[in-house]
N, C-alpha and C positions, 0 to 999 in steps of 0.2 A: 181447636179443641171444643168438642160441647158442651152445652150447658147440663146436660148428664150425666156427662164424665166428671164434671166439676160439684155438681150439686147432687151426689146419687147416693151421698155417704148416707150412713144413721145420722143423726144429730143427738146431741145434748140437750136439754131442759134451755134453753135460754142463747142457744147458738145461732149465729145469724144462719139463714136459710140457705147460703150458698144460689146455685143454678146460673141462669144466660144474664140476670141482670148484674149478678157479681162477679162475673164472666167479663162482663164488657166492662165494670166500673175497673177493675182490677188489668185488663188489659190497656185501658190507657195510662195507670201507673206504670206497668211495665215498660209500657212506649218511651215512655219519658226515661224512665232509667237506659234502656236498651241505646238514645242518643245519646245523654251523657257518658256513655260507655266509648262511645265513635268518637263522641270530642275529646274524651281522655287519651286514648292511645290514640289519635291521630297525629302525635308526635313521634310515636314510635317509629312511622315509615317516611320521616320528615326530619329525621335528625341531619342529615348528611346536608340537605337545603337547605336549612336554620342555621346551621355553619359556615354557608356560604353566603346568606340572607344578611347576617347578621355579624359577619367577618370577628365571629369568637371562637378559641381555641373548646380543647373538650372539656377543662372546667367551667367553664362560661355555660355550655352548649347542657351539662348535664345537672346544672342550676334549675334550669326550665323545669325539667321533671322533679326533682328535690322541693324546690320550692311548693310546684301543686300537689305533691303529696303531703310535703307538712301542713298545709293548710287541710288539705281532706283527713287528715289525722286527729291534728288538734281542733276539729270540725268535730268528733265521731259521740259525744258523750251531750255538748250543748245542743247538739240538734235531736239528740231522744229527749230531752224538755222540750224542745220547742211540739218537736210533736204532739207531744201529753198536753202542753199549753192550748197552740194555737190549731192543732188539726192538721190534717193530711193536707188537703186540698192547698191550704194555704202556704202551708213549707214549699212543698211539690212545684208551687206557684215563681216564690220567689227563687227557687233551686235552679229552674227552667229560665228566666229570666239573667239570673245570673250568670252562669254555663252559656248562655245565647252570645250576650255581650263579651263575655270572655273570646269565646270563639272569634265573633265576628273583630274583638277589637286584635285579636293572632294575626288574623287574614292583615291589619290594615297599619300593623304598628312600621312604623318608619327606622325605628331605634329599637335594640336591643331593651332598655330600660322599661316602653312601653309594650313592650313583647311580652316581657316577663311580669309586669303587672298585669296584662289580660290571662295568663297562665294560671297566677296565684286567684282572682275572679274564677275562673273556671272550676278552678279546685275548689273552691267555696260553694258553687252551685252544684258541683257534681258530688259535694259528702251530702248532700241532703236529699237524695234519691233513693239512697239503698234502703237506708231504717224506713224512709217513709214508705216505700212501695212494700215491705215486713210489714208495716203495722196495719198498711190498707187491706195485705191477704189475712188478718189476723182479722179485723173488724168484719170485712165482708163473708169468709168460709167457714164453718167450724172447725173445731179447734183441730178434730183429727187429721184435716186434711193441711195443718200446717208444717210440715216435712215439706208433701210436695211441691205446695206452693211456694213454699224459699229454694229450693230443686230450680224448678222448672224460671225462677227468676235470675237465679244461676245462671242458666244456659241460655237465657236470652242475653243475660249480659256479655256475654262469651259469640253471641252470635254478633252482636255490635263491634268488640272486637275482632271478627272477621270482618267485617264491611269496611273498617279502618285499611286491614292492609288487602284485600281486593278491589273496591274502590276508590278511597282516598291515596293511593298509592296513584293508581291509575290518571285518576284525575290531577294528582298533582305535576305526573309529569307528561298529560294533556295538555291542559288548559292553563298551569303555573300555579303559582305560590299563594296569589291573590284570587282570583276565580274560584281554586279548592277550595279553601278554608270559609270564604265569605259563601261559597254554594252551600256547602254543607250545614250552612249556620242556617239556613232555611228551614231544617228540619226541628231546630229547634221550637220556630215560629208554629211550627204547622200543632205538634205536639203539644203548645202553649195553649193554641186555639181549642182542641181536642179537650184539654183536661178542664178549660173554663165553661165547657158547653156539658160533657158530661161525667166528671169526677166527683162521686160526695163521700164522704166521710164514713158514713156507714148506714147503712140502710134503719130505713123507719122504723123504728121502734127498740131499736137494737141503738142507743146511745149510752157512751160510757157515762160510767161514775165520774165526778169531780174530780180533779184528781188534787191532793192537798201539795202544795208549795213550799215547803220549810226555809228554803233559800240555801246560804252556803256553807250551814252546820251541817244542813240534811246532804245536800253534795258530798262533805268530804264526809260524811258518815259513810253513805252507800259506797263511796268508792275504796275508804278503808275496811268494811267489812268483807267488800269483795275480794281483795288480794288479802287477806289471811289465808284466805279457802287456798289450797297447794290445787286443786283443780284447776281455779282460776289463772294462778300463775302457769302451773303445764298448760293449759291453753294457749296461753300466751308465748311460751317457749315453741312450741309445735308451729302455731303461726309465725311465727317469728324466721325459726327457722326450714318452714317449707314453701314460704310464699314466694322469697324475694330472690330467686335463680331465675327464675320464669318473669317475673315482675319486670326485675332490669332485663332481660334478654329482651321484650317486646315493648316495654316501653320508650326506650332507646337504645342500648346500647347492640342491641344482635343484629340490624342489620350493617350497622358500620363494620363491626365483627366480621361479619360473612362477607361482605362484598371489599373491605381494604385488606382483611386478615387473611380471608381466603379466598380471594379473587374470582366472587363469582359476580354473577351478573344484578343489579336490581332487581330484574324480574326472579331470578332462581332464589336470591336471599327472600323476596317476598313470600315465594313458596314455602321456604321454611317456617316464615312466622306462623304461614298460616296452619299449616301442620301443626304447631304447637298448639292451636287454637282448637281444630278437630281433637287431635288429642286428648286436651283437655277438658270437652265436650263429652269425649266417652269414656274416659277414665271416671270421670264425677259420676256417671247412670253406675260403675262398676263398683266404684267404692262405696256410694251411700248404700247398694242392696248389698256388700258383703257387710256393711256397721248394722244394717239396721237386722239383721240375719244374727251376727255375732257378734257383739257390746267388747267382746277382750279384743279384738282384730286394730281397736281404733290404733294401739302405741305399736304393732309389729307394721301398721302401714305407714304411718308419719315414720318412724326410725328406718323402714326398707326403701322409701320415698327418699331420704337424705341419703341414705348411703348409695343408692342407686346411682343419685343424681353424680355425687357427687366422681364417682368413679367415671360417670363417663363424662367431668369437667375436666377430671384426672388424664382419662387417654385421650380427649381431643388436644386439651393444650401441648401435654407432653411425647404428640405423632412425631415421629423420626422426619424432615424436611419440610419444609416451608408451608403448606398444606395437609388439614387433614381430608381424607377421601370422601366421598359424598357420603358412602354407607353409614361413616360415622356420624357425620353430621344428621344426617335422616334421625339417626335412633336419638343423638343429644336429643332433637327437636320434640323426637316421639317422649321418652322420658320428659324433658320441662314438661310436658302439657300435662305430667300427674302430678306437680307440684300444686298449681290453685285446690284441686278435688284434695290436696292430702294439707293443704292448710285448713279446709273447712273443720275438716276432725278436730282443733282447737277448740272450736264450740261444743264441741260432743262433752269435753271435759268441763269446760267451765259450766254447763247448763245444768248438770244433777248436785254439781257443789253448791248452787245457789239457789235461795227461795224463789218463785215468780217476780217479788217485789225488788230483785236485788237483778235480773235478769240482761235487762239493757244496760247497768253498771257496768255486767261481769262482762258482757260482749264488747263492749265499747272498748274494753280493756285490753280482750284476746286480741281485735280487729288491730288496736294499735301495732301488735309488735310485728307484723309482716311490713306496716310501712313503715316502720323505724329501721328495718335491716334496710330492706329497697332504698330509702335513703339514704343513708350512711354507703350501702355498694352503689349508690350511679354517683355519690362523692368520689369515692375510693377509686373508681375505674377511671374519671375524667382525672383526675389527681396524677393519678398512675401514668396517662398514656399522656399528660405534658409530659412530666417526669422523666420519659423513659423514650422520647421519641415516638411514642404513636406502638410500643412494644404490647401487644393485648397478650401475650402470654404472660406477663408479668401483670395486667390490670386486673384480669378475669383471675388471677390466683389473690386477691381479694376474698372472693366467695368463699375459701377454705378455711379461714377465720372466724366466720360468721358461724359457718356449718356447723364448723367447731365449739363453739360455744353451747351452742342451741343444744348440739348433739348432749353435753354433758349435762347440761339444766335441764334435759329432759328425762334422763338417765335417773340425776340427783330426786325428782320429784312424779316420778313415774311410780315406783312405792307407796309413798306415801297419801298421794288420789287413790291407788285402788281401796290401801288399807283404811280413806274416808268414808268410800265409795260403797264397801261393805258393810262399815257402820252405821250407816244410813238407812241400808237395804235392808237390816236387822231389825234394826229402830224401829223399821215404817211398816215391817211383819208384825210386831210384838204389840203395836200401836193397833195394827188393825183384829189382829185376835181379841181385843178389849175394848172392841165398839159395839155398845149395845145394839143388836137389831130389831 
């Protein structure tokens, strides 16, 4: 993309300038995220060899993934201080290091024990990418262009999980278990290099405010004022319940699914992910221009997004004989890919419930509850399929619980955000008709 397309906006009194230099500073943020994306889900197309690597059943095996997301969860609130503290550059720094090591100590662990320690490493460097490469396009573009700039870091991230299951699939069962994992750690290196030669903070003259530290009265204040707001919580509900079908499907559990459940081949289960992956590429470009076009659209798509899903969790698990048909399987695959694009909408909600100063609270907040479901279902499924002999129609009816929940908490507090949301919009009219000019 060019530096014109990027810098061509109006600006603000005091907005950074945007253009090719915030172009390039901003695209090695992304780099780096766009890796930890590849090392995250490169379990995904790895679960079936991890079980065999590591001779653990499927609760063992769906630890791996549990573990690195709780750590990237309970990651999502200290690391927006660390940003405000210490700067992009330097998060970004230690995030890339840590992710590296993780990876490379995957490739090399001998023992499940030290398997799982490099997992939870990983998970620790890879929560400190998203907020910072957010704050890097906030510092470097003006404001108006920050939509697209969290967009378009979206779908690089979504491009990284293609490269997962096109080529780390490939190369794992090229070159094997140790070659992949330690090749791919390479990129880490390269991306380290990248961000030490040319990542700053924010361009000259454009440096933030101080930002004040209150410690951890001011913590649980922000975080208490945030969940009053019923927005913040529907945020949180919407994510919660639109993240984590698509989440466990491709972080581990859907290719075991496809290729034990439904006897297809490595290579064709791969296909599927990745369709989920395109999918979810063009559903995000479809749904942010019908939100940002129509502001009421956000609950009729999270709520037609779950019930969508879940009908067609509904007719694949319960197809009459041993297998469902490919056509099914195609569309499940096409559907998940609008679950990531119809978790984002959580944010849509918590963003006009809360002030500027309250903003990385309220997100920190929304962000959790997709990986509190995804956790809780890659327990439930690995749980399940000891339990039950290896039975996925019984593991994957998991998900209907979940869906369930979300579905009515979203129902319950779906009123109650518009009727804040209008009060707001009143307020902020009646405010503005009685400012002197």
């Amino acid at each position: 993309m060019s530096g014109r397309g990027f810098g061509s906006a109006v600006t603000l009194p005091g907005d950074p300038p945007g253009g090719r230099r915030a172009a390039l500073v901003w695209g090695v943020g992304v780099a780096v995220y766009f890796v930890a994306v590849i090392f995250r889900t490169s379990l995904g197309v790895a679960g079936l060899d991890a079980a065999d690597r590591f001779d653990v059943n499927a609760s063992a095996l769906s630890t791996f993934s549990i573990l690195q997301l709780l750590v990237y969860a309970g990651m999502q609130i200290p690391v927006g201080l660390m940003v405000d503290r210490l700067g992009t550059k330097k998060v970004l720094t230690l995030g890339v290091v840590l992710f590296t090591v993780g990876q490379l100590g995957f490739a090399l662990s001998p023992s499940y024990g030290m398997a799982l320690a490099s997992r939870a490493l990983l998970g620790c460097g890879d929560a400190m990418t998203f907020i910072s490469v957010l704050r890097l396009g906030g510092r470097w573009f003006p404001a108006r262009r920050g939509p697209l700039i969290a967009q378009l870091a979206g779908l690089v991230g979504m491009a990284g999980n293609l490269v997962s299951t096109l080529v780390i699939a490939r190369l794992l069962h090229g070159v094997g278990w140790t070659a992949a994992f330690a090749g791919s750690a390479v990129a880490g290196l390269v991306v380290l290099v990248l961000l030490l030669l040319f990542l700053k903070d924010h361009p000259e003259g454009h440096e933030p405010a101080p930002v004040a530290h209150a410690g951890a009265t001011y913590v649980r204040r922000q975080i208490a004022e945030s969940w009053r707001e019923p927005g913040t919580r529907l945020g949180l509900w919407v994510h919660f319940t639109t993240q984590f079908p698509a989440m466990v499907f491709l972080l581990l559990w859907g290719l075991p699914f496809l290729v034990e459940a439904q006897g297809l081949s490595p290579e064709t289960a791969g296909g599927l992910l990745t369709l989920v992956v395109a999918s979810n590429m063009v559903v995000g470009l479809v749904y942010g221009q019908i939100i940002a076009r129509h502001h009421a659209a956000r609950a009729p798509l999270a709520l037609g997004t779950i019930t969508v899903t879940a009908a067609l969790w509904a007719t694949t698990l319960a197809y009459p004989g041993d297998r469902a048909p490919m056509w099914l399987l195609i569309t499940l695959c096409a559907v998940l890919g609008a679950c990531g694009p119809a978790s984002m909408i959580g944010f849509d909600f918590a963003r006009p419930a809360n002030p500027p100063e309250r903003q990385g609270t309220a997100s920190g907040i929304v962000n959790m509850g997709g990986f509190v479901a995804s956790m809780t279902t890659l327990l439930a499924v690995g749980v399940l399929l000891d339990a039950t002999g290896g039975n996925y129609r019984i593991a994957f009816s998991s998900v209907f619980v979940l869906e369930a929940l979300g579905f009515v908490q979203i129902l319950r507090l779906k009123a109650r955000t518009a009727k804040r949301e209008r009060e707001r919009l009143v307020a902020s009219r009646v405010e503005a008709v009685h400012v002197p000019v």
